[in-house]
C-alpha positions as CSV (number, residue, x, y, z in Angstrom):
1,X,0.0,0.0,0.0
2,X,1.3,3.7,-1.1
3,X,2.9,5.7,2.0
4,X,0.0,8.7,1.7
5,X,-2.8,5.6,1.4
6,X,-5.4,5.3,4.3
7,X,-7.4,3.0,5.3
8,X,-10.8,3.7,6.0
9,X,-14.4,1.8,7.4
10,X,-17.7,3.1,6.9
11,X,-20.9,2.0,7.5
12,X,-23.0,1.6,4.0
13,X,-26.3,0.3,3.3
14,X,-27.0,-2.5,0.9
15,X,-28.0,0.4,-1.8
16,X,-24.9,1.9,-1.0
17,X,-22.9,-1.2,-2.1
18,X,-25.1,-2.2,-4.8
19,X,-24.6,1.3,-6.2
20,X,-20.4,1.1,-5.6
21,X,-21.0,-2.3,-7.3
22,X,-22.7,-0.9,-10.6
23,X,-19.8,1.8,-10.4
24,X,-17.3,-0.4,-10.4
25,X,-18.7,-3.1,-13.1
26,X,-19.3,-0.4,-15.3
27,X,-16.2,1.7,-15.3
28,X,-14.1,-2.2,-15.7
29,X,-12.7,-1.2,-12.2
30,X,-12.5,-2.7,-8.4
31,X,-14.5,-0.8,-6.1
32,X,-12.2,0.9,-4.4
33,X,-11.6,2.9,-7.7
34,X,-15.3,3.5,-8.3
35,X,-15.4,4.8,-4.7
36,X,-12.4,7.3,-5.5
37,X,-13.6,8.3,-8.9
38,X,-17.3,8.7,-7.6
39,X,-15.5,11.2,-4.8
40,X,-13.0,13.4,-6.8
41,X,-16.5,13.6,-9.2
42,X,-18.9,14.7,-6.2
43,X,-15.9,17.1,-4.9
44,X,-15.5,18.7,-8.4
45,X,-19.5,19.2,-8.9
46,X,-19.7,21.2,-4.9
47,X,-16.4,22.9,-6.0
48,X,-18.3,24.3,-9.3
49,X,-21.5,24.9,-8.0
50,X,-19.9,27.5,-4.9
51,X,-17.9,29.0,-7.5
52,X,-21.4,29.9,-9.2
53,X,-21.5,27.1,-12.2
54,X,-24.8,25.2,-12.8
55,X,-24.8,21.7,-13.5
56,X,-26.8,21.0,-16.9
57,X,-27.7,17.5,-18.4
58,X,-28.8,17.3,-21.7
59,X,-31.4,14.6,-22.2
60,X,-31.3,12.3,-25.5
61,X,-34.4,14.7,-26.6
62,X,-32.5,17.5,-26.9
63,X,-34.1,19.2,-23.4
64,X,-31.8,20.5,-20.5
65,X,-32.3,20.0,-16.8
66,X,-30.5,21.3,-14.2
67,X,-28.7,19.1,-11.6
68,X,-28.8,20.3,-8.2
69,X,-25.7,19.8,-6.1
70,X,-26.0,20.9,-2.5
């Protein structure tokens, strides 16, 4: 294990792993990866929102929504 690695426990409910599972089967990773990517992802969303970006998603029908990160 890398020197600045930590290791961590948490407390997750089955949805949470079966969500870390579908993360990981669908990015071809382990779940530790998914977990990591899924954080960095979340972090950079919050970071953009406080600076005053909006979060858009553009739906296959052409129409926009906007994502709400709190």
């Amino acid at each position: 294990m890398a020197a600045n690695v930590k290791r961590v426990s948490m407390n997750l409910t089955e949805r949470d792993l079966e969500a870390i599972r579908f993360l990981a089967e669908h990015e071809g990773t382990n779940q530790t990866v998914a977990v990591q990517r899924a954080l960095q992802l979340s972090k950079f969303f919050v970071e953009e929102v406080e600076k005053g970006s909006k979060v858009l998603l553009r739906r296959p029908d052409g129409s926009m929504v906007e994502v709400v990160v709190r």
